[in-house]
N, C-alpha and C positions, 0 to 999 in steps of 0.2 A: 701372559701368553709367552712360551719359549719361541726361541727363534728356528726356523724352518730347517728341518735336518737335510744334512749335506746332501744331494743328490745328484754329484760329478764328480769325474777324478780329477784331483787338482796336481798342475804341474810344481814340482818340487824345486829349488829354488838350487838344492844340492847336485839334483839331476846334472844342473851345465856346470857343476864345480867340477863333478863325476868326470866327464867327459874332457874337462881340461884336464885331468892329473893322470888320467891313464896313457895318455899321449909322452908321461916323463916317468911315472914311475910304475914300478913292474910287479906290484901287489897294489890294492885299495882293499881296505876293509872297513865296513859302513856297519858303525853298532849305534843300538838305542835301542830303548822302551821294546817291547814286545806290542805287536799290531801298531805301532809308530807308519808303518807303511814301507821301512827294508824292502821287502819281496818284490812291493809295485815297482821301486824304482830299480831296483836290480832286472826286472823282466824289460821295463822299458828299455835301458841301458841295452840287454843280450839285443831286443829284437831288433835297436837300432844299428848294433854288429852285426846283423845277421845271424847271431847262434840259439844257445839255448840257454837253461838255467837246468843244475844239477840239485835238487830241491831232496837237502838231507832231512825236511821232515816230514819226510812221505817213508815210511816203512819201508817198503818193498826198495824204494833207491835206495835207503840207507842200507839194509842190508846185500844188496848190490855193490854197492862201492867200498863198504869194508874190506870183501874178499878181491877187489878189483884196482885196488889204490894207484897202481903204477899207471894204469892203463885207462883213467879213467883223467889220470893229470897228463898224460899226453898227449890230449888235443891238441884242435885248432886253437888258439888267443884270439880274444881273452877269454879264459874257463870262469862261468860263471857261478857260482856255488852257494846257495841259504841255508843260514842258520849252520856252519859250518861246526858249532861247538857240538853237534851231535857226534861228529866225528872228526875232532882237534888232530888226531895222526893226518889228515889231509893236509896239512899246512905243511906235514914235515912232508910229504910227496911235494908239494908245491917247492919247499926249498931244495930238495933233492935236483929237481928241473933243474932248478936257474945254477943250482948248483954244477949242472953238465953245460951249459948252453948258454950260460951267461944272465946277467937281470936286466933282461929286456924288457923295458913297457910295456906296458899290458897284457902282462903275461897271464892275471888273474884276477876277479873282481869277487869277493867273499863274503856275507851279511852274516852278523851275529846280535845275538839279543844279550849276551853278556859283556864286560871287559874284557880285551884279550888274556889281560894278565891275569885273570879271574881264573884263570884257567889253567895249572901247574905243566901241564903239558904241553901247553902251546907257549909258555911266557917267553922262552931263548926263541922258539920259530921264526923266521923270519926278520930277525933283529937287522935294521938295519934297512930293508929291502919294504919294509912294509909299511904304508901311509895310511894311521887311522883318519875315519871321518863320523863323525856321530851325528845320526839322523835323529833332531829331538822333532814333539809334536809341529801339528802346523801352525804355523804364522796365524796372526791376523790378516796380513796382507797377502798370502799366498790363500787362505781362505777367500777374501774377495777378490784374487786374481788383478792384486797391483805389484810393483815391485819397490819396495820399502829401501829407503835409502839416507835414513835418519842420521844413522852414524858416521856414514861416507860424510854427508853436509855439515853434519855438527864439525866434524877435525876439519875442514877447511874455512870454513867462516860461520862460527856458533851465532856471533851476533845479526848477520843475515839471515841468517838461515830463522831464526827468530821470526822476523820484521817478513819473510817470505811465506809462511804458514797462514791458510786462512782461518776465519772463527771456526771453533768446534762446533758443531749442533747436537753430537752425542749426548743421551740423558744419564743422569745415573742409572737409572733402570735398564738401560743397553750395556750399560759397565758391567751391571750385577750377571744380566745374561750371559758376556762374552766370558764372563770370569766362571762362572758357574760349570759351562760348555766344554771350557779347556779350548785341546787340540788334537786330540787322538782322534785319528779319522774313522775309526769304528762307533766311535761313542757320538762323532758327532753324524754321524747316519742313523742316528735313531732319535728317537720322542722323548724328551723330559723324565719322563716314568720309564719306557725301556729302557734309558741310557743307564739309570740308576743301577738295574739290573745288571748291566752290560759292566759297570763300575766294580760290582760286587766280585763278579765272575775273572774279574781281571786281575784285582786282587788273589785269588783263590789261586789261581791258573800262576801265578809268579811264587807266592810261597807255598804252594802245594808240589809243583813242578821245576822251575825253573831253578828253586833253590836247594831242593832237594839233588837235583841233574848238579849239580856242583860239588853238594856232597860234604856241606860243610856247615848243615843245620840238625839238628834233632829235636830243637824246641821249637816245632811249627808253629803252637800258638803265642810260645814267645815273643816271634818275629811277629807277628800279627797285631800283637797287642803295641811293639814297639813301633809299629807304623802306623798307627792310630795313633799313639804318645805323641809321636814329631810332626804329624799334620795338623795337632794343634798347638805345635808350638813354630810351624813355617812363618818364617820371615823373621823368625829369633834368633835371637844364640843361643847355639848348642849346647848343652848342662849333660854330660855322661853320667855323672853320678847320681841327679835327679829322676833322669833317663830310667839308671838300675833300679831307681828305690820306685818308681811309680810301676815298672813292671814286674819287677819282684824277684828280679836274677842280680847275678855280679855282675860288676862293669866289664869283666873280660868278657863276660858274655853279649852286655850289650854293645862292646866295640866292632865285636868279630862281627852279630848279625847289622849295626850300619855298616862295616865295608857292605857284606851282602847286597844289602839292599841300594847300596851305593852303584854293585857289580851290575844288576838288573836294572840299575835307571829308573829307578821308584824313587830315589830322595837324590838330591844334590847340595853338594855343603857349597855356600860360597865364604871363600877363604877372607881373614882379616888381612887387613891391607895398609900401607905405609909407617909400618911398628918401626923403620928407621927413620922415621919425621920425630919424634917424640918417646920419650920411656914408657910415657902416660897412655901409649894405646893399647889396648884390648886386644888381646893376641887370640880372642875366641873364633871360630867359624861360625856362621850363619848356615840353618838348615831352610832348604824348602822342597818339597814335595815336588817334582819332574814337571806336574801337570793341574792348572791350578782347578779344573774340573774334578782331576781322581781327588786334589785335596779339600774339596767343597764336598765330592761323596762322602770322604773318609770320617770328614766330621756332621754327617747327617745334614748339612745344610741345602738350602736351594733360595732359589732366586725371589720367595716367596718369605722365607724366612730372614734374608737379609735384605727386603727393603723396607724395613721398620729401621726407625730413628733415635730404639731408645742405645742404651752404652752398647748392649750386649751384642748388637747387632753392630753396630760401626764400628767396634772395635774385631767381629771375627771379618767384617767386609774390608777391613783396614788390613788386615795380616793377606789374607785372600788377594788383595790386590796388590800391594808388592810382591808378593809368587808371581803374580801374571804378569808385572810387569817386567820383573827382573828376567824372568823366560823368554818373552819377547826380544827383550835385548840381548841373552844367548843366541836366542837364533841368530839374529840380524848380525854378532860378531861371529858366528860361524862361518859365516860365505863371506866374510870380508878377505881382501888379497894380502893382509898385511897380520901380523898375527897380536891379539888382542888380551889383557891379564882383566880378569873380572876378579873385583873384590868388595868389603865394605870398609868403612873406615869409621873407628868407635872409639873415643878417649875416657879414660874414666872420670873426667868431670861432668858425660855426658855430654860431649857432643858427639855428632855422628851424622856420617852420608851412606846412606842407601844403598849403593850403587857405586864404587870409584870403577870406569873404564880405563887403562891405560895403554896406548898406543905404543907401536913398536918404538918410536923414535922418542918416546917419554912423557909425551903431550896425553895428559889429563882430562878428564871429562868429570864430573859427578852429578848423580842424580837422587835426587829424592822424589818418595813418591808418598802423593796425598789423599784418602780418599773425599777431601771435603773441595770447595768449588774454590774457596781463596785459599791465599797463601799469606798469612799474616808475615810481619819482621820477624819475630821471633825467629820464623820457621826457617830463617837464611843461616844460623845460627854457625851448624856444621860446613856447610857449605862455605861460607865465610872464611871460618878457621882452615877450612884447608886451602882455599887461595892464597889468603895471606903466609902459608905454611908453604906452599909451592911456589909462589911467586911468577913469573914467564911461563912458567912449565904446564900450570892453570888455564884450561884457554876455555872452560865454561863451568858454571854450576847450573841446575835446573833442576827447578819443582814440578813436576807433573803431578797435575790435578785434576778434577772431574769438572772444574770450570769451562766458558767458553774461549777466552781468552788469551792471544800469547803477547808478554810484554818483557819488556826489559826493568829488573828491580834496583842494580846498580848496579859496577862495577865489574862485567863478567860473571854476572848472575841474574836468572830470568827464570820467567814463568811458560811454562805453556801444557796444552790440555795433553790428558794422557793419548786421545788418538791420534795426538802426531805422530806416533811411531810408525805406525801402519797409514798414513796419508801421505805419499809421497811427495818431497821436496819440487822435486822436477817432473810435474805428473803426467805419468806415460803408461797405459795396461798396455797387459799382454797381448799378441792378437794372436 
């Protein structure tokens, strides 16, 4: 049985980051995923100013404000605007303003489904004056309406923060669910069998649409087939050249459509990470699919198909579940106050972590993720190497697993279940 489709609007975690930066800076522009939920929190945002939202993908506004651009940015603040790449000349009215009147706070709050720089037109706009914010899917914890503060705990006392978690109860079969599910709050308002639907459509609607509106595709099924290619290779390293040869184009071709799909927030590479610790590391990127639901679609799987036990299954439940979890902890360093480098880290004698988080101030985190319920030695392997590689700088490794269990394995390296991410440290819900 799938788990009960959403049936509330869930408060967004980004929503009160929203409201603290409009108060200092004099643009916000809030991109991600298409149907991620932009619109909801840009409306919430307008109604709690008081205004409105100028909704450029309504026809009739859009063609309204084309011929009305001067007059349509000199409102009341802050002017609230969706999906602004319909029409990227609004940026330069916006810089126009501040350009008379100075870059006052809150002068403008603008949602887009692409990159800004995606966007040849808008890429100089705004330079300077403009603070992006990327709304990825929802949380686990913003799904149950707790407030997730894993990360915060982990950088001041990892070893506590251990010893303060209680046992998980979660089964793998809730794993397989939540993974399956994603975060996209359209998909998770419907049933198992309509989401699928809903999955397919999204797809279509992004390379049919979205990257066409860019204008820098002409092999639609290229791109199609190339996103099917990297969702089953999420949680890997990236291979371009393999990439070409299994689609059937040139590598310039398959580069130009991953920015693309890069630009829409359908895949996210995470970058290799401390290549000046050692010569011997792996300078490749890790790809993963945005949303580990669209990437369970993409590869025709479901939660029926991956709870069998034989290879083929724990190893696509295995890839599946580091997307979900490395997402989860995008988000969670999203709304952090302090600003965070997500990487992996891979030597080529094979060792490797998951996950390296690195703090503003240099202070380390790494995480592996497991989908089986122990963590044999072995598995400290990577994690190890780079403690002793970092030394002070280290201030946790950890294994997350489908276990119930969180303990300490040695020396600044421990274990604990994968729902701690979303169970709060200090537990407090929303009211």
């Amino acid at each position: 049985m799938g788990r009960v489709p959403l049936n509330f609007l869930v408060e967004r975690r980004v929503s009160g980051l929203l409201r603290e930066l409009v108060a200092v800076e004099p643009v916000i522009a809030l991109h991600g995923p298409r149907s991620v939920g932009k619109s909801t929190v840009l409306s919430g945002f307008a109604a709690r100013a008081g205004g409105s939202v100028v909704d450029l993908d309504d026809v009739e506004v859009r063609e309204a404000v084309v011929g009305n651009l001067a007059a349509v940015v000199a409102g009341a603040t802050p002017l609230c605007v969706d999906e602004y790449q319909r029409v990227p000349d609004i940026l330069d009215a916006i810089k126009a303003r501040l350009n008379r009147e100075g870059s006052l706070a809150g002068t403008a709050v603008v949602t887009g489904s692409t990159r800004q720089d995606a966007l040849p037109m808008t890429a100089q706009a705004l330079t300077g004056r403009l603070h992006s914010l990327t709304i990825w899917p929802l949380s686990q914890g913003e799904i149950g309406g707790v407030r997730e503060d894993l990360l915060e705990a982990l950088k001041v006392d990892p070893a506590g923060t251990v010893k303060q978690v209680p046992t998980s109860s979660t089964t793998r079969a809730e794993y397989v669910q939540r993974v399956c599910a994603g975060g996209l709050p359209l998909a998770l308002r419907r049933t198992p069998a309509t989401r699928a639907r809903w999955f397919d459509d999204f797809v279509r609607a992004s390379v049919e649409r979205d990257a066409l509106e860019l204008g820098r595709v002409r092999e639609r099924q290229a791109m199609a087939d190339l996103l099917a290619h990297l969702a089953a290779q999420t949680g890997q390293l990236l291979n371009v050249t393999k990439a070409a040869q299994a689609v059937g184009v040139s590598r310039p071709t398959v580069e130009n459509h991953l920015r693309l799909l890069e630009d829409l927030f359908l895949l996210v590479q995470l970058p290799a990470w401390g290549r000046t610790l050692r010569s011997r590391v792996n300078a490749k990127p890790k790809v993963h699919v945005v949303d580990s639901g669209l990437a369970a679609r993409l590869l025709r799987l479901n939660p029926d198909k991956l709870a069998g036990l034989d290879p083929s299954a724990l190893t696509d439940f295995g890839h599946l579940l580091e997307t979900f979890v490395i997402g989860e902890v995008r988000k969670q360093a999203s709304w952090l106050n302090e600003a965070v480098a997500l990487g992996h880290w891979r030597t080529s004698d094979g060792a490797e972590v998951d996950l390296v988080i690195e703090y503003d101030d240099g202070t380390v985190i790494g995480l592996e993720v497991k989908a089986s319920e122990r963590a044999p030695a072995a598995e400290f392997r990577g994690l190890a190497q780079l403690r002793d590689a970092l030394g002070p700088r280290f201030a946790a490794g950890i294994i997350l697993t489908t276990g119930r269990r969180s303990y300490t394995y040695a020396d600044r390296l421990h274990v604990m279940p994968i729902d701690r991410l979303w169970t709060p440290v200090r537990p407090t819900t929303r009211s």
